[in-house]
C-alpha positions as CSV (number, residue, x, y, z in Angstrom):
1,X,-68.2,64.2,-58.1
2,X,-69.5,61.5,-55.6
3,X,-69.0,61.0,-52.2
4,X,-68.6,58.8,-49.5
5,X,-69.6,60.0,-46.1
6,X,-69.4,59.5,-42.5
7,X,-72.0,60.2,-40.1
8,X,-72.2,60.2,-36.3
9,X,-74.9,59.4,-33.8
10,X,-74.2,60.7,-30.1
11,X,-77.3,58.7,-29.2
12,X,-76.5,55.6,-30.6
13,X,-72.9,55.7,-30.6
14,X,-72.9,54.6,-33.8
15,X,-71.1,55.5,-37.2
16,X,-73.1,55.8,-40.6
17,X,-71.5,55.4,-43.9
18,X,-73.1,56.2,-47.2
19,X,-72.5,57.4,-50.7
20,X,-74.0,60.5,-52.0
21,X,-73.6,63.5,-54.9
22,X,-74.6,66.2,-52.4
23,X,-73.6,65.7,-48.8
24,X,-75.2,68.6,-47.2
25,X,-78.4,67.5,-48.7
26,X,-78.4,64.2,-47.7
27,X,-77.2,64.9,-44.0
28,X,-80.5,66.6,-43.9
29,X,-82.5,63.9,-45.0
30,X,-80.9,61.7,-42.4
31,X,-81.8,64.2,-40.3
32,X,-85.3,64.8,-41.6
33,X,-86.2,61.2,-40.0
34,X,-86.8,60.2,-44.2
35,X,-84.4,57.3,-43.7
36,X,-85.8,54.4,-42.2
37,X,-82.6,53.3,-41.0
38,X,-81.0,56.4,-39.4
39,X,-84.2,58.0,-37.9
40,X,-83.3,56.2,-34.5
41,X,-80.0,57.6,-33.9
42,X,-80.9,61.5,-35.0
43,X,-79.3,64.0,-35.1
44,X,-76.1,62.8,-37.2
45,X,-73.2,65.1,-37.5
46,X,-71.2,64.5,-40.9
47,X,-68.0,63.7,-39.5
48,X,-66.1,63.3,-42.9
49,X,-66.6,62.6,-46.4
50,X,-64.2,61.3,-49.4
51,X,-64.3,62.3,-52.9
52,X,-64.7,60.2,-56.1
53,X,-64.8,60.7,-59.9
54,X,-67.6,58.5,-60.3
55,X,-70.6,57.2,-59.0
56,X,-69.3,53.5,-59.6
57,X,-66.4,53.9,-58.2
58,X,-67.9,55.9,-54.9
59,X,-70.7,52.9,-54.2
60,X,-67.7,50.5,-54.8
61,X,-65.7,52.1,-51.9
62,X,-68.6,52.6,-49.9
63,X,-69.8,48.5,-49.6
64,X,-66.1,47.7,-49.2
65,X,-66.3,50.1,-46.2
66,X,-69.5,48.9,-45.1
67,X,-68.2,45.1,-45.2
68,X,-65.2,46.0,-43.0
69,X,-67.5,47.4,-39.4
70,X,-63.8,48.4,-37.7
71,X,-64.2,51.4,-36.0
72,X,-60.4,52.0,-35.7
73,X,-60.2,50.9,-39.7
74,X,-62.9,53.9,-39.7
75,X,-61.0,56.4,-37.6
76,X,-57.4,55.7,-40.0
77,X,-59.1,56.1,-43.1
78,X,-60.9,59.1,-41.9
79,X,-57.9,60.9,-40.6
80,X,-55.7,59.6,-44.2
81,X,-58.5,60.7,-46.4
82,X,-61.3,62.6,-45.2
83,X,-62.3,66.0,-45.5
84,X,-64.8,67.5,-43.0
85,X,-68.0,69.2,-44.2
């Protein structure tokens, strides 16, 4: 199984989207300060996170997601599809 997540930033107000095999684990690299991009905005709660068969077919989902920077697009989907961690 894969998975697309959602992260939240209370300090930067800001939501986080990426694709991962262990969600736990990669909320705490987020956390950890090891991403580059998401250091600035700890700590990130995992708001939700989708699952997928593949890989493929996770990363696919998560760039169309990515592309689409709605945050009420983000707020449906979660509520349609998401599962919280």
């Amino acid at each position: 199984m894969h998975y697309v997540y959602f992260l939240w930033s209370n300090k930067l107000q800001k939501i986080y989207i990426g694709e991962t095999s262990n969600v736990r684990k990669r909320l705490n690299y987020h956390n950890g300060g090891f991403q580059r991009y998401t250091k600035s905005g700890m700590p990130w709660q995992c708001i939700a996170y989708v699952a997928f068969d593949t890989k493929i077919v996770a990363k696919r989902e998560e760039k169309r997601l990515k592309k689409c920077k709605n945050k009420k697009y983000y707020k449906r989907y979660i509520l349609e599809y998401g599962k919280k961690l």
